[in-house]
Each structure stands twice: as structure tokens, then as C-alpha cells.
PDBQT receptor file of N, H, CA, C and O in Angstrom, charges set to zero:
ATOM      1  N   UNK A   1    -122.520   4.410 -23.052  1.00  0.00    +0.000 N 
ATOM      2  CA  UNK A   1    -123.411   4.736 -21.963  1.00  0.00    +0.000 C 
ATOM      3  C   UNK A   1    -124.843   4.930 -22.458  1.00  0.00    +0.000 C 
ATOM      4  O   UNK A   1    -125.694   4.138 -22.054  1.00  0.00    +0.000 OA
ATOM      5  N   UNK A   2    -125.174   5.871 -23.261  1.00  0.00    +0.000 N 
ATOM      6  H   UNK A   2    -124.483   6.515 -23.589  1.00  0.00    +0.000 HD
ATOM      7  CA  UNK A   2    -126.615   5.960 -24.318  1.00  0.00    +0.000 C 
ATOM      8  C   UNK A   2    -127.083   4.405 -24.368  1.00  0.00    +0.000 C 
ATOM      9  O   UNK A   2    -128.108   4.146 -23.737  1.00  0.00    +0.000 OA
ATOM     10  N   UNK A   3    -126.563   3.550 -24.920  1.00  0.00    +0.000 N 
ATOM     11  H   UNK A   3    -125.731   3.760 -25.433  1.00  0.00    +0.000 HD
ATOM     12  CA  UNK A   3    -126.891   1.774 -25.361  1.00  0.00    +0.000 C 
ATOM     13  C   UNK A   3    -127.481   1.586 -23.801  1.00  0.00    +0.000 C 
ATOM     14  O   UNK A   3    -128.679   1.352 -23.638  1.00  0.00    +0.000 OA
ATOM     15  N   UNK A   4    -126.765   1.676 -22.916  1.00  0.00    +0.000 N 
ATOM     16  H   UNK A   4    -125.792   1.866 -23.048  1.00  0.00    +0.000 HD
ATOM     17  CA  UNK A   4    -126.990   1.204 -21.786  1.00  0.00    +0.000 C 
ATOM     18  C   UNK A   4    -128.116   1.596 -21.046  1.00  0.00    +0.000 C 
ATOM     19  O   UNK A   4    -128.895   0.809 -20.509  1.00  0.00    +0.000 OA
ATOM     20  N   UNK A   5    -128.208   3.019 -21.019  1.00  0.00    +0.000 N 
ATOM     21  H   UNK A   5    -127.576   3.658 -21.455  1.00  0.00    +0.000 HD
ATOM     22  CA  UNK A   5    -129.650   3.728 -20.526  1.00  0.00    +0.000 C 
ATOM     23  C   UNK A   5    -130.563   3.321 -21.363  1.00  0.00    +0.000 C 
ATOM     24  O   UNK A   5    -131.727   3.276 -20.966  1.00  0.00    +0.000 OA
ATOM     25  N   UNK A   6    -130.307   3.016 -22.418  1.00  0.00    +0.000 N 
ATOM     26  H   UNK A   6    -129.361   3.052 -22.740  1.00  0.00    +0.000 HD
ATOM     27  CA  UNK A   6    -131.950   2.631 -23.437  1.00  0.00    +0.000 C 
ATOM     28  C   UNK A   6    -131.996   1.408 -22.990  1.00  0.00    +0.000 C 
ATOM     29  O   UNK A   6    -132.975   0.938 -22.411  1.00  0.00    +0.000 OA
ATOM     30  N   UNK A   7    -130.865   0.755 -23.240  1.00  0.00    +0.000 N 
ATOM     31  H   UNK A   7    -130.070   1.136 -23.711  1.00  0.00    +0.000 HD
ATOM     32  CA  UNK A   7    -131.689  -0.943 -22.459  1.00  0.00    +0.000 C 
ATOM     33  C   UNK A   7    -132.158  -1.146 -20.988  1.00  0.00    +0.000 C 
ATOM     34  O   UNK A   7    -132.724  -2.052 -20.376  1.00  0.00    +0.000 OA
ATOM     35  N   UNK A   8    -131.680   0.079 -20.689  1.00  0.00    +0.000 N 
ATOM     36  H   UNK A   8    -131.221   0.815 -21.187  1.00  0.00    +0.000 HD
ATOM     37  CA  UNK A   8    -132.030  -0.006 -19.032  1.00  0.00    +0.000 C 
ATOM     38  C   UNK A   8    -133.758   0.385 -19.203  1.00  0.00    +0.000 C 
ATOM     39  O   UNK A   8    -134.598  -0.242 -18.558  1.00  0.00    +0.000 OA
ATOM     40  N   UNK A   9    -134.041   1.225 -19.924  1.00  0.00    +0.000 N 
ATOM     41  H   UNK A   9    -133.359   1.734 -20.448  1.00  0.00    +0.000 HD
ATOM     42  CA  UNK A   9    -135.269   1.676 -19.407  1.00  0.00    +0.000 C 
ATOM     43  C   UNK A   9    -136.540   0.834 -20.621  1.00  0.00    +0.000 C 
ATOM     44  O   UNK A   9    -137.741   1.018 -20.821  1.00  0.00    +0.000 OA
ATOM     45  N   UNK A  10    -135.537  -0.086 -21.195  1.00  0.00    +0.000 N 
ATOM     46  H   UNK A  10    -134.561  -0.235 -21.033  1.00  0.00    +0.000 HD
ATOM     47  CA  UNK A  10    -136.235  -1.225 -21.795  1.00  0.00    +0.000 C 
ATOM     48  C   UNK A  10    -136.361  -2.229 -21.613  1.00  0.00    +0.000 C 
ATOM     49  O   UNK A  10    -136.580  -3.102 -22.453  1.00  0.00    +0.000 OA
ATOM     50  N   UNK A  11    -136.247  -2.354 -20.401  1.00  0.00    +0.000 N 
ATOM     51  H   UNK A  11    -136.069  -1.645 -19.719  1.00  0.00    +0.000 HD
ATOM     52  CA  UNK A  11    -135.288  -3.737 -19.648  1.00  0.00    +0.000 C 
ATOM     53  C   UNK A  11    -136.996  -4.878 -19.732  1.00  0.00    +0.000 C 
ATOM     54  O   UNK A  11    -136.985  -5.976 -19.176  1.00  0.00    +0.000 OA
ATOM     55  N   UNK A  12    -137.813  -4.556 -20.208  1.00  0.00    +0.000 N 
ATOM     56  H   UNK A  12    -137.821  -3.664 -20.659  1.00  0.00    +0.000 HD
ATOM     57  CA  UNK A  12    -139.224  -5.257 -20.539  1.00  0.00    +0.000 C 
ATOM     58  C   UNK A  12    -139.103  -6.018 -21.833  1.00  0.00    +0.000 C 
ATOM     59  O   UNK A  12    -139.329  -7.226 -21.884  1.00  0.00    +0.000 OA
ATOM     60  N   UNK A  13    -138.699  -5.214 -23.006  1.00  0.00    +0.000 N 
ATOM     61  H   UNK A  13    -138.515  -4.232 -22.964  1.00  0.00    +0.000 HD
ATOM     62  CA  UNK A  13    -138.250  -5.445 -24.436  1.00  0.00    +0.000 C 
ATOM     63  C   UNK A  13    -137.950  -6.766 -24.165  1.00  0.00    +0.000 C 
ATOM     64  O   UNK A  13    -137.247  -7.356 -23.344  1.00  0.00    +0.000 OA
ATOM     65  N   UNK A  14    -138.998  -7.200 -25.483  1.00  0.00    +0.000 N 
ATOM     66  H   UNK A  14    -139.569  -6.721 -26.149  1.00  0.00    +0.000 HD
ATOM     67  CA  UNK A  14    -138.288  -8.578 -25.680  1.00  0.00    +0.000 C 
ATOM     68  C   UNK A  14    -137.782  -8.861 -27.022  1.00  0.00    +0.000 C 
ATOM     69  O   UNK A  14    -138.108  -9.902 -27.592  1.00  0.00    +0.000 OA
ATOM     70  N   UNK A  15    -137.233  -8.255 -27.404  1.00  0.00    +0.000 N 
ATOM     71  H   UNK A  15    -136.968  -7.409 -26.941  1.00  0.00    +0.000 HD
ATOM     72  CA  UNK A  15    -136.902  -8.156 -28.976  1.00  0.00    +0.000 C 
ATOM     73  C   UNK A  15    -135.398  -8.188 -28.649  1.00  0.00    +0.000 C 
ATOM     74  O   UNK A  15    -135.099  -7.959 -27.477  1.00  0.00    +0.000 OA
ATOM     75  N   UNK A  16    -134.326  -8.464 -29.604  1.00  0.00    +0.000 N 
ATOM     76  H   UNK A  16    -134.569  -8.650 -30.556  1.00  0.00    +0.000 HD
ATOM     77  CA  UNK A  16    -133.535  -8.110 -29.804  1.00  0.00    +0.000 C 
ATOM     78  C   UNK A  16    -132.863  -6.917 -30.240  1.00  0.00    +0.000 C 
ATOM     79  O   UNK A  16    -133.243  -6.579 -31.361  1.00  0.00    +0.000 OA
ATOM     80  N   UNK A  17    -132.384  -6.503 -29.962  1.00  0.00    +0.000 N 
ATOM     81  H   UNK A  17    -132.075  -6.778 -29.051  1.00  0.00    +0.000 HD
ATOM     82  CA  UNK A  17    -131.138  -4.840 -29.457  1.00  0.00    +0.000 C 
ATOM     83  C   UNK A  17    -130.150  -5.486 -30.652  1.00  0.00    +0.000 C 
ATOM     84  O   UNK A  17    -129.741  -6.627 -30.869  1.00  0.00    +0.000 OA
ATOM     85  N   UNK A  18    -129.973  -4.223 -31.305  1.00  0.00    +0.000 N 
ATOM     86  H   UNK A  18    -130.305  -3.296 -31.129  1.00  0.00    +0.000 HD
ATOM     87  CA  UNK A  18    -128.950  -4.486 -32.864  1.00  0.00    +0.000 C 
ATOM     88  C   UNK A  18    -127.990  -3.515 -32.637  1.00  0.00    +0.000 C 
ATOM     89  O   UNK A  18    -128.472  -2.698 -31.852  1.00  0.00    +0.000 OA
ATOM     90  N   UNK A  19    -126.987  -3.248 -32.915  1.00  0.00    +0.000 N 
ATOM     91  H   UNK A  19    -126.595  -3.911 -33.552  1.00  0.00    +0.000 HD
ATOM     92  CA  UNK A  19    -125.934  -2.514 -32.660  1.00  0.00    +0.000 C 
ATOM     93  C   UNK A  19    -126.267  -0.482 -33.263  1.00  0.00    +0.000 C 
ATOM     94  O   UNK A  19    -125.956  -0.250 -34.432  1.00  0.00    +0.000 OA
ATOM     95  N   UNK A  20    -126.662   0.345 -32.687  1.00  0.00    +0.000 N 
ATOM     96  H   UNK A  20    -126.915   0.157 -31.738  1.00  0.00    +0.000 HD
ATOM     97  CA  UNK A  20    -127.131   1.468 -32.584  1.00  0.00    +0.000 C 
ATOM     98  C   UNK A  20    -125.763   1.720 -33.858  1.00  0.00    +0.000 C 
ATOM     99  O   UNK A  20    -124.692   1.127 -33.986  1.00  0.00    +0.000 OA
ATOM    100  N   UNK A  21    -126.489   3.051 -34.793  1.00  0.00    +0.000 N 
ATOM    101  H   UNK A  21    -127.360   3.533 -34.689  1.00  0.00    +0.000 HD
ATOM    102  CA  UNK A  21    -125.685   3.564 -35.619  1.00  0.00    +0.000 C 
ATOM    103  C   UNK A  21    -125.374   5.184 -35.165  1.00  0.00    +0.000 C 
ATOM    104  O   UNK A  21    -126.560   5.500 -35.071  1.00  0.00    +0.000 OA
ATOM    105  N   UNK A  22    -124.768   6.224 -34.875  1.00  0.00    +0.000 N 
ATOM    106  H   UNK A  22    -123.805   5.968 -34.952  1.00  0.00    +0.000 HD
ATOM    107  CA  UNK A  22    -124.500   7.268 -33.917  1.00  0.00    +0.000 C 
ATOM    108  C   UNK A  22    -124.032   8.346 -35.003  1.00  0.00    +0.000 C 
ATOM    109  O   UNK A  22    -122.826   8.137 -35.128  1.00  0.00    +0.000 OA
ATOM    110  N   UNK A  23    -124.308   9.136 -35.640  1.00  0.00    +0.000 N 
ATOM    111  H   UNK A  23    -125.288   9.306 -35.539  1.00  0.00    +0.000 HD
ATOM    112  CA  UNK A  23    -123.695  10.025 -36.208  1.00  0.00    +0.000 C 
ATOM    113  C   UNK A  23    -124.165  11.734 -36.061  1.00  0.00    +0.000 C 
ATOM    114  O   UNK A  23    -125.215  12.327 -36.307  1.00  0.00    +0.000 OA
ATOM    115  N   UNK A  24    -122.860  12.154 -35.547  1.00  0.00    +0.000 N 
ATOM    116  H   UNK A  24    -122.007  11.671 -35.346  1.00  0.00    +0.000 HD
ATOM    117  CA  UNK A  24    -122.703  13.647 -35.050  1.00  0.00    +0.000 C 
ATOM    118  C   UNK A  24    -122.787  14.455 -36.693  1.00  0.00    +0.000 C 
ATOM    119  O   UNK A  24    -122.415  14.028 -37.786  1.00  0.00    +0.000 OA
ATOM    120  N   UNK A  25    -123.465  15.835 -36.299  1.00  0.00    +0.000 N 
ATOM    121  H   UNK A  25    -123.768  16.182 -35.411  1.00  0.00    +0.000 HD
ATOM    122  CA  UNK A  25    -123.326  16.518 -37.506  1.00  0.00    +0.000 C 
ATOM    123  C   UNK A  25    -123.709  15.771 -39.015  1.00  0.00    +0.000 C 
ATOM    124  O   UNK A  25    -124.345  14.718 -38.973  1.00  0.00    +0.000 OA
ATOM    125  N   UNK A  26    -123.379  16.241 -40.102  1.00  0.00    +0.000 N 
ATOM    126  H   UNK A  26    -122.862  17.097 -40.136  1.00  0.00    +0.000 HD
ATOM    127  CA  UNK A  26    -124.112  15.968 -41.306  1.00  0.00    +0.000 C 
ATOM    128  C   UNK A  26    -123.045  14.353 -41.747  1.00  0.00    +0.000 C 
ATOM    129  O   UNK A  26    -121.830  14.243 -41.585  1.00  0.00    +0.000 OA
ATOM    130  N   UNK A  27    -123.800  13.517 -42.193  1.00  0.00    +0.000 N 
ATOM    131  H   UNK A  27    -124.788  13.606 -42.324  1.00  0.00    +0.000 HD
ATOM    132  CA  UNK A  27    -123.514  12.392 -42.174  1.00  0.00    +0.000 C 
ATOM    133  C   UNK A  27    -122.536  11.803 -43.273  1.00  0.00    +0.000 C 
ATOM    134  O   UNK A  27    -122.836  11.730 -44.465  1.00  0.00    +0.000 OA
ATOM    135  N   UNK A  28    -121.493  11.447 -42.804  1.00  0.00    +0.000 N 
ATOM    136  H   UNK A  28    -121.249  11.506 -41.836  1.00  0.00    +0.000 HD
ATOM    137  CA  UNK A  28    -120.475  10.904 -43.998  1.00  0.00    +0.000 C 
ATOM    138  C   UNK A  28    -120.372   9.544 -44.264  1.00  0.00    +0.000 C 
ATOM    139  O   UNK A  28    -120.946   8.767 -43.501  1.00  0.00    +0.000 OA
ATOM    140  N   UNK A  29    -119.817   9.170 -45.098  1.00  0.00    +0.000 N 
ATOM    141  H   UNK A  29    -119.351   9.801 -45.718  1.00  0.00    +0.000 HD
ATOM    142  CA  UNK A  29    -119.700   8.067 -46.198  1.00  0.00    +0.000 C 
ATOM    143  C   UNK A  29    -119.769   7.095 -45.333  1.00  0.00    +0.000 C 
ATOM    144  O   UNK A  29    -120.478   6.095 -45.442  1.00  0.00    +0.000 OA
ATOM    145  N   UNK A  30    -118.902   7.404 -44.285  1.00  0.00    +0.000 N 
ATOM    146  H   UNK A  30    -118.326   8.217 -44.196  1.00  0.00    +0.000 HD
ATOM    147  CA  UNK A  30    -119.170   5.409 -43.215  1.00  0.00    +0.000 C 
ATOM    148  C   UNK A  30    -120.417   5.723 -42.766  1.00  0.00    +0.000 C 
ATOM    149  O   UNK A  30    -121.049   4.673 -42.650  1.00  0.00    +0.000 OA
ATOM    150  N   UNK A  31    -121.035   6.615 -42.475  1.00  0.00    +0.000 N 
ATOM    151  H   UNK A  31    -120.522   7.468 -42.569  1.00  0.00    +0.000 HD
ATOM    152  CA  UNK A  31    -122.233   6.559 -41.824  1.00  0.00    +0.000 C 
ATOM    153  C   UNK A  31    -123.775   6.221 -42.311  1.00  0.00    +0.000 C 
ATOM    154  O   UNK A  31    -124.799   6.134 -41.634  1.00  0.00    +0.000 OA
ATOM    155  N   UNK A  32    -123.575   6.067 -43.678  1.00  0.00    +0.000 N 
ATOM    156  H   UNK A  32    -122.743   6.137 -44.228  1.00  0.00    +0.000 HD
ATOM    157  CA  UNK A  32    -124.423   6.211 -44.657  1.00  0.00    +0.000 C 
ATOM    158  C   UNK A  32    -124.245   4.269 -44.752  1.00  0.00    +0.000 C 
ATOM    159  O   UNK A  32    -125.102   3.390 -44.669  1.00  0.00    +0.000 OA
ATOM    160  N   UNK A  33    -122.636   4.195 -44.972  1.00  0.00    +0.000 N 
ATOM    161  H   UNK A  33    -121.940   4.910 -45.040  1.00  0.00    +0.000 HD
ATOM    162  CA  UNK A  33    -122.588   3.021 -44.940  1.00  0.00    +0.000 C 
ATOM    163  C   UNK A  33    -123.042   1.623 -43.860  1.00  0.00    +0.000 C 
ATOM    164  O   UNK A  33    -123.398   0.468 -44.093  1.00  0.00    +0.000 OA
ATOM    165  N   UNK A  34    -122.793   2.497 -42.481  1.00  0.00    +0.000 N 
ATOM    166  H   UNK A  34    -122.504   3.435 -42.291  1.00  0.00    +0.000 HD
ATOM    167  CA  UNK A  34    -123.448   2.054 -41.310  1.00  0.00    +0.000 C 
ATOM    168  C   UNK A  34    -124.903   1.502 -41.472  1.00  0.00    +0.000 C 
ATOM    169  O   UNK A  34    -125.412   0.384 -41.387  1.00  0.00    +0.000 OA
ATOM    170  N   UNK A  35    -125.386   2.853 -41.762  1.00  0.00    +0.000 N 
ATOM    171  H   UNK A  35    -124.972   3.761 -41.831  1.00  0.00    +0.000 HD
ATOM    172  CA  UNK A  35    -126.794   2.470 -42.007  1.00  0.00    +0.000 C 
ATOM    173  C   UNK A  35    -127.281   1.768 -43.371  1.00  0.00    +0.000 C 
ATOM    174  O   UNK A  35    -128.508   1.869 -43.403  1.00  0.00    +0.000 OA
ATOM    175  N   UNK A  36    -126.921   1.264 -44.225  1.00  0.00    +0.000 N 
ATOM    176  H   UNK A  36    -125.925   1.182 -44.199  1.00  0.00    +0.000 HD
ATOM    177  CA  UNK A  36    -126.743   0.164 -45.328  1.00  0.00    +0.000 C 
ATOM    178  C   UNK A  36    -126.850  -1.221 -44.235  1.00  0.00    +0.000 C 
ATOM    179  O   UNK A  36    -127.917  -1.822 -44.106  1.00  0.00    +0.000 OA
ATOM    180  N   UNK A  37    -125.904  -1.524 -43.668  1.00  0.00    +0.000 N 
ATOM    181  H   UNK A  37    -125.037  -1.036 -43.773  1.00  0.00    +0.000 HD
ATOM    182  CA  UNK A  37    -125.613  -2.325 -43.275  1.00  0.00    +0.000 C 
ATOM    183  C   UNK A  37    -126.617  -3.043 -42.171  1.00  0.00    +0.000 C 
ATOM    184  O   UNK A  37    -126.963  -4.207 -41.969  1.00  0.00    +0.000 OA
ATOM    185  N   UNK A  38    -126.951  -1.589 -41.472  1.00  0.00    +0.000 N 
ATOM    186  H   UNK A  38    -126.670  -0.644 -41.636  1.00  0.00    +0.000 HD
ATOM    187  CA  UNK A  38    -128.045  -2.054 -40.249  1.00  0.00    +0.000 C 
ATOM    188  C   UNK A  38    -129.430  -2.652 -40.794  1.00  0.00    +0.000 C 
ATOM    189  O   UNK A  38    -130.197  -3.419 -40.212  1.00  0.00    +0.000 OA
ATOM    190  N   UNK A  39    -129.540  -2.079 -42.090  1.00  0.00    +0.000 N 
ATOM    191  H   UNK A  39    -128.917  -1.455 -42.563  1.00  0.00    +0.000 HD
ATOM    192  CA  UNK A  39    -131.103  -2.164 -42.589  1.00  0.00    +0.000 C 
ATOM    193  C   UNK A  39    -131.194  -3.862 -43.373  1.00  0.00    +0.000 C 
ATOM    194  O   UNK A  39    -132.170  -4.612 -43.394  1.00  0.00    +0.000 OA
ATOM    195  N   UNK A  40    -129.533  -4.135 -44.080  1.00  0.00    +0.000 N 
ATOM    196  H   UNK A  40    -128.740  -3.526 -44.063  1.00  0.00    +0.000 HD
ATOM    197  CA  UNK A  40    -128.970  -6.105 -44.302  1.00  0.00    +0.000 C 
ATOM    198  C   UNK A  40    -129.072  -6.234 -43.384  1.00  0.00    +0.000 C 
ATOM    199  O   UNK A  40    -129.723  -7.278 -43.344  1.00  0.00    +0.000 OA
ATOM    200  N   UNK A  41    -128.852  -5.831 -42.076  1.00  0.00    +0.000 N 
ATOM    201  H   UNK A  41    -128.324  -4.983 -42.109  1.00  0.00    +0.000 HD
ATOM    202  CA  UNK A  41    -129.057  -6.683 -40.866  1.00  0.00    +0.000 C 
ATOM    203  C   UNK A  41    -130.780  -7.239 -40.493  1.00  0.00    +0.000 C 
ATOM    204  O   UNK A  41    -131.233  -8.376 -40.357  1.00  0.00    +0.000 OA
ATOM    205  N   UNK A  42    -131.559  -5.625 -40.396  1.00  0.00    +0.000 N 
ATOM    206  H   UNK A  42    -131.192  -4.702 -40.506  1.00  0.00    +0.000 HD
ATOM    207  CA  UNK A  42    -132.888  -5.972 -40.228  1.00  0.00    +0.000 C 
ATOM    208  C   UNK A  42    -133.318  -6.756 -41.273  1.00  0.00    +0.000 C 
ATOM    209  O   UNK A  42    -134.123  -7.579 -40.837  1.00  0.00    +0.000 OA
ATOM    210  N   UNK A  43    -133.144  -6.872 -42.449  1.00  0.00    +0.000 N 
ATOM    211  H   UNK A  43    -132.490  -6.204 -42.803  1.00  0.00    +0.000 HD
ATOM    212  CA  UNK A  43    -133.821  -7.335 -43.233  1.00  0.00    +0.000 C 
ATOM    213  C   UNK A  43    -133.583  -9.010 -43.392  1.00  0.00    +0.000 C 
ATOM    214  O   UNK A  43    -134.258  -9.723 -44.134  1.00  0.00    +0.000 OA
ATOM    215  N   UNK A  44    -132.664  -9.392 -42.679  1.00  0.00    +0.000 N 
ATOM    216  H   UNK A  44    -132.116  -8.813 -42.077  1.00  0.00    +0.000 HD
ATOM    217  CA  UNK A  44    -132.000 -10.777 -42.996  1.00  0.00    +0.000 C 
ATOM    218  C   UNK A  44    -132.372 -11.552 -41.653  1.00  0.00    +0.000 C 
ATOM    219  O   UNK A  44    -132.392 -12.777 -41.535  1.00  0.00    +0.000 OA
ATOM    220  N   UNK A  45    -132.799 -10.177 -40.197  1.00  0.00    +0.000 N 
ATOM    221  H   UNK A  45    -132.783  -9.181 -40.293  1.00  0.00    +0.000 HD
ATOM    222  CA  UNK A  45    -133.434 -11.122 -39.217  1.00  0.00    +0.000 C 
ATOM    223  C   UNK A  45    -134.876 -11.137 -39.626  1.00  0.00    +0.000 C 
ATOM    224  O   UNK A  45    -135.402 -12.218 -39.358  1.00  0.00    +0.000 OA
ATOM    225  N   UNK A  46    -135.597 -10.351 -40.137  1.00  0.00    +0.000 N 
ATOM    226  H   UNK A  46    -135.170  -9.474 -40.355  1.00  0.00    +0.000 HD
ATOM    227  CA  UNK A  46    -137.034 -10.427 -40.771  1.00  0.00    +0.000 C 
ATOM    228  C   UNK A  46    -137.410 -11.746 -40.860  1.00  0.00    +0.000 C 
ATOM    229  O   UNK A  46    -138.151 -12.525 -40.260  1.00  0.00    +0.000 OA
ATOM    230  N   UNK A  47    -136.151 -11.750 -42.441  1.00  0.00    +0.000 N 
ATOM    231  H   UNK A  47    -135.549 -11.117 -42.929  1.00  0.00    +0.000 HD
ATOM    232  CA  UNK A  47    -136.356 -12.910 -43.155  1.00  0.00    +0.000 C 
ATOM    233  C   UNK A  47    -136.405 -14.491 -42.444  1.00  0.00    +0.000 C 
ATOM    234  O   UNK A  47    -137.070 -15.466 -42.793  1.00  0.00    +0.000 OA
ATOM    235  N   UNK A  48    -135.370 -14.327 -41.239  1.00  0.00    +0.000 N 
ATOM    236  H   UNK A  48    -134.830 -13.534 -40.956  1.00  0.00    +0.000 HD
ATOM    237  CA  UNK A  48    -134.944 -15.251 -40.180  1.00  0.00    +0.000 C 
ATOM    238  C   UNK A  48    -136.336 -15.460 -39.439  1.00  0.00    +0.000 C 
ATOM    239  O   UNK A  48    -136.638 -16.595 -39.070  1.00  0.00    +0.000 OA
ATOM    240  N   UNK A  49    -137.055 -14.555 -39.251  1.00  0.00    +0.000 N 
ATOM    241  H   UNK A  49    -136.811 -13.633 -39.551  1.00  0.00    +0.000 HD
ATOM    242  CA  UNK A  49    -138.326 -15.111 -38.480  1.00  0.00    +0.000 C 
ATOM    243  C   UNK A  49    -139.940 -15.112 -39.298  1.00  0.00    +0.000 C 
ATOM    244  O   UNK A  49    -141.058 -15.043 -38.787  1.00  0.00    +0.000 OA
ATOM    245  N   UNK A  50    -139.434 -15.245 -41.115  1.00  0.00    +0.000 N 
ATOM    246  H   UNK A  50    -138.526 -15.301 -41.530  1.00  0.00    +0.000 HD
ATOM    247  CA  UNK A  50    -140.938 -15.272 -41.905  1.00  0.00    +0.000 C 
ATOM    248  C   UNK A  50    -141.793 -14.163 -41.545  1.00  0.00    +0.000 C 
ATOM    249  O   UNK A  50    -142.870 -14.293 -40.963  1.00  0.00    +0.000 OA
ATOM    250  N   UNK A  51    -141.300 -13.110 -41.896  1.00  0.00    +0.000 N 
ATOM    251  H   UNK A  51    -140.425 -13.004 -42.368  1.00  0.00    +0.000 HD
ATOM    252  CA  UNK A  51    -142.367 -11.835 -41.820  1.00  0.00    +0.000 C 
ATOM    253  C   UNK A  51    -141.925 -11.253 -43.226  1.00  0.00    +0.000 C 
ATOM    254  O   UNK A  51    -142.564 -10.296 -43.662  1.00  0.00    +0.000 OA
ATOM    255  N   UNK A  52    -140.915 -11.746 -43.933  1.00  0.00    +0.000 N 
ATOM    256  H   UNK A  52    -140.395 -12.524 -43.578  1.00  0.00    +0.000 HD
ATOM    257  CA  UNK A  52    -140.631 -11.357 -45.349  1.00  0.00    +0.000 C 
ATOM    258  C   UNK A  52    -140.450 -12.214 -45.931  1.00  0.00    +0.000 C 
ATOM    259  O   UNK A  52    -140.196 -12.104 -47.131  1.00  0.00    +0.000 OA
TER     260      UNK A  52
């Protein structure tokens, strides 16, 4: 529901929406790992559009 209200009230955005990383309380090992992963993600669409 959160994903949904942010794209709702972004509904202008023209960028692409990447899969949100969510972590309650102090952050554990998948979550750390989550965010590893999101930042290969940003960094590999970067690369995908020559800004790196």
C-alpha cells in the first residue's frame, strides 16, 4: 500500500520506480543485503543510460 500512495502522489514522475527496500527496527543481514543490491541495481541503470 506505501508503493502505491508514493506512486500515486507521483503519478507526474517520469523516472522509473525500483523496488522500495523496507526495514523495521535496527537492520539485519538481508536488509543490508537488500540494500547492496538496490544500489547494483542503480548503478547498472546509470550505466544503462551514460551518466557513469
Amino acid at each position: 500500500k506505501l508503493l502505491e500512495t508514493i506512486k500515486g502522489i507521483l503519478s507526474n514522475f517520469k523516472g522509473e520506480f525500483l523496488e522500495p527496500i523496507l526495514a523495521r527496527g535496527y537492520p539485519k543481514k538481508a536488509d543490508f543485503e537488500n540494500l547492496e543490491r538496490l544500489a547494483d541495481e542503480v548503478l547498472s541503470k546509470h550505466k544503462e543510460i551514460g551518466i557513469i
